[in-house]
N, C-alpha and C positions, 0 to 999 in steps of 0.2 A: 494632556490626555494619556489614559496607560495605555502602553502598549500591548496589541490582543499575542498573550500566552500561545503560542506555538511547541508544541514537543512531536521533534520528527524520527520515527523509529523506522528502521528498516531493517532489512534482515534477509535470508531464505526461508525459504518453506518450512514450517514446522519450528520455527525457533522462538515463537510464544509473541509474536507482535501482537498479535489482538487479542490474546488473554491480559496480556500487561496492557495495551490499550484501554478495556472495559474497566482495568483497574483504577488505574489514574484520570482516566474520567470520570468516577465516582467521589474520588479522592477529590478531585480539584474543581469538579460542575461543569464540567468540559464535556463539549461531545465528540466522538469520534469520528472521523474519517478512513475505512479502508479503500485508500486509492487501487487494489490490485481491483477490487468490487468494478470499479469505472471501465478500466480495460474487457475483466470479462463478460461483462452489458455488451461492451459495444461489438466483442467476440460472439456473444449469444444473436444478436441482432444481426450481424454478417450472416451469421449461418442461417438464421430463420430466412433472410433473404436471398443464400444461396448466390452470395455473391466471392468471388474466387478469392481468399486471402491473401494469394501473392498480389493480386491485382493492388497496387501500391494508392493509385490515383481515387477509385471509386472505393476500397476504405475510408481513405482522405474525406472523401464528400460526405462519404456515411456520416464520420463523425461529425462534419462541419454541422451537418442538417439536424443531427441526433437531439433530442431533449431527455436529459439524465434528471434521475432524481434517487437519494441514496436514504433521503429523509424518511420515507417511510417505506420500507424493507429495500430493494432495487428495480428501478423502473425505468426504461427507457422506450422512448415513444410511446409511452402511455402504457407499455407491454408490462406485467411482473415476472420478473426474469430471477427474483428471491433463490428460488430450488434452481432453476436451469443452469446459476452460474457456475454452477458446483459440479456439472455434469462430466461425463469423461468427453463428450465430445470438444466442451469449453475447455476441458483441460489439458484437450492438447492443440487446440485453438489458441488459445491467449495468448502465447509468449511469441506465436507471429504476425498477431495485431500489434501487442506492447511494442517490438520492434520498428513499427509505421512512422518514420517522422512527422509523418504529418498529423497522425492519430495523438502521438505524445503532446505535441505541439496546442491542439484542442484541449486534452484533456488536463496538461499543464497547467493552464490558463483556467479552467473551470475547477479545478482543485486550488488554488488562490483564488479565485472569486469566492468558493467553498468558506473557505477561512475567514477570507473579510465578513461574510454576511452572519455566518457564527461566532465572531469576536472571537478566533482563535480556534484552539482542537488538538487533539491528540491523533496525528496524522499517521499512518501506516504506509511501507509501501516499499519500494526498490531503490530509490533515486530522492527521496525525500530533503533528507540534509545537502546527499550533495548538488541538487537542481531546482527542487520543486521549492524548497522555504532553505535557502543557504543560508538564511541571518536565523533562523528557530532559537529560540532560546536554550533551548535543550537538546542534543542530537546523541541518538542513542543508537548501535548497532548491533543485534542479539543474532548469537547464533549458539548451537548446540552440535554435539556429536550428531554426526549422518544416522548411527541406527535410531537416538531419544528421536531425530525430527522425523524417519522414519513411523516409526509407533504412534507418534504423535498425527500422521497422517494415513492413519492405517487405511484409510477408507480410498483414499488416492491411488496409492502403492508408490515401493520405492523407486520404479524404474521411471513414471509419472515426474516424482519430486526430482531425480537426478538432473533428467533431460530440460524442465522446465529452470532448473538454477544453471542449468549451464547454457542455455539459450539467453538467457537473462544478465548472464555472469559477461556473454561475450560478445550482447548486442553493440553496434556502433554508437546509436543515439542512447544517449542513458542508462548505461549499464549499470545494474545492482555492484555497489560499490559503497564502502567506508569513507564515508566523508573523514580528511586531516580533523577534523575538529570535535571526533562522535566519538562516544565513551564506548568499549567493546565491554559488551556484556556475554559472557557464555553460563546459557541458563539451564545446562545440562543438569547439573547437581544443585540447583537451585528452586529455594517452593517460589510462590507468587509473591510474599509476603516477603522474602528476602527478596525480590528483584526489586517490590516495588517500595520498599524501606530505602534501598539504596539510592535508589531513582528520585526517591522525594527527597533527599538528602541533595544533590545536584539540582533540583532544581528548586529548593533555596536558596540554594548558594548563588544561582543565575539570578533570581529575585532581585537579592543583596546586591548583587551586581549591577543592575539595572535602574536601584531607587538614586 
């Protein structure tokens, strides 16, 4: 049996994961997963319920009970949280759910099940290569100058993007981190078409590897 094609991108804010995601899942018939999507559901959902985000344990539960769904725009507990998760309030919510051991731990687990039930995916996220899929066939790490990922998140702002990569950058449990094994891509001076040239070229070559 082949084995289902995993490509794991991670990165900071602003440094093109999910534009190069849409891309090579067109390329390859893959579908996407942006894992950060998952965290901010369960961050929209905390808040809708006005439950305290330091509170460590009733997070935990939150997500234990939660039903996600990414499949068709983002939905958890039946809620569409599509627009919400993009909000400022989620955005500066999320990187102290993501931080939740126990939230990670759920949502780990549901991002592999994710995989298996799509034969594979072109997965986005923080901790990808180095936690969530560490055998990926492909492990890519993009990043770009602070002001292109800036621009690139205008609608955010930079103080937003800073504090959220450096929350991220210095959490305990899975921190946004270069897996040893992930090609560094900086896509500052770079179109799509040159990332994603270079990228199919790699994972060829893991193909070949592989047969």
């Amino acid at each position: 049996m082949t084995k289902a094609l995993v490509i794991a991108i991670d990165g900071p804010a602003g440094s093109g994961k999910s534009t190069l995601g849409r891309a090579l899942a067109a390329r390859l018939n893959l579908q996407t997963l942006d894992t950060g999507a998952t965290y901010r559901a369960m961050a929209a959902l905390a808040l809708r319920r006005n439950i305290e985000l330091t509170n460590l344990d009733a997070i935990g539960a939150l997500a234990r009970s939660a039903v996600l769904d990414v499949d068709h725009g983002v939905r958890i507990d039946d809620i569409d949280v599509s627009e919400e998760i993009r909000s400022e309030a989620v955005n500066a919510a999320v990187s102290v759910v993501a931080a939740n051991a126990l939230v990670r731990s759920v949502l780990v687990a549901w991002q592999r099940d994710w995989a298996q039930r799509h034969g594979g995916g072109i997965i986005e996220g923080r901790d990808i290569g180095s936690v969530v899929f560490p055998d990926a066939a492909v492990k890519l790490y993009l990043t770009a100058r602070a002001e292109e990922r800036a621009k690139r998140r205008a609608e955010e702002g930079q103080e937003s993007i800073d504090r959220r990569d450096r929350l991220d950058s210095t959490r305990s449990t899975s921190p946004l981190t270069m897996a040893p094994d992930a090609h560094l891509i900086d896509t500052t001076e770079l179109s799509i078409d040159e990332v994603v040239s270079a990228v199919m070229a790699m994972i060829d070559v893991a193909r070949g590897a592989g047969r």
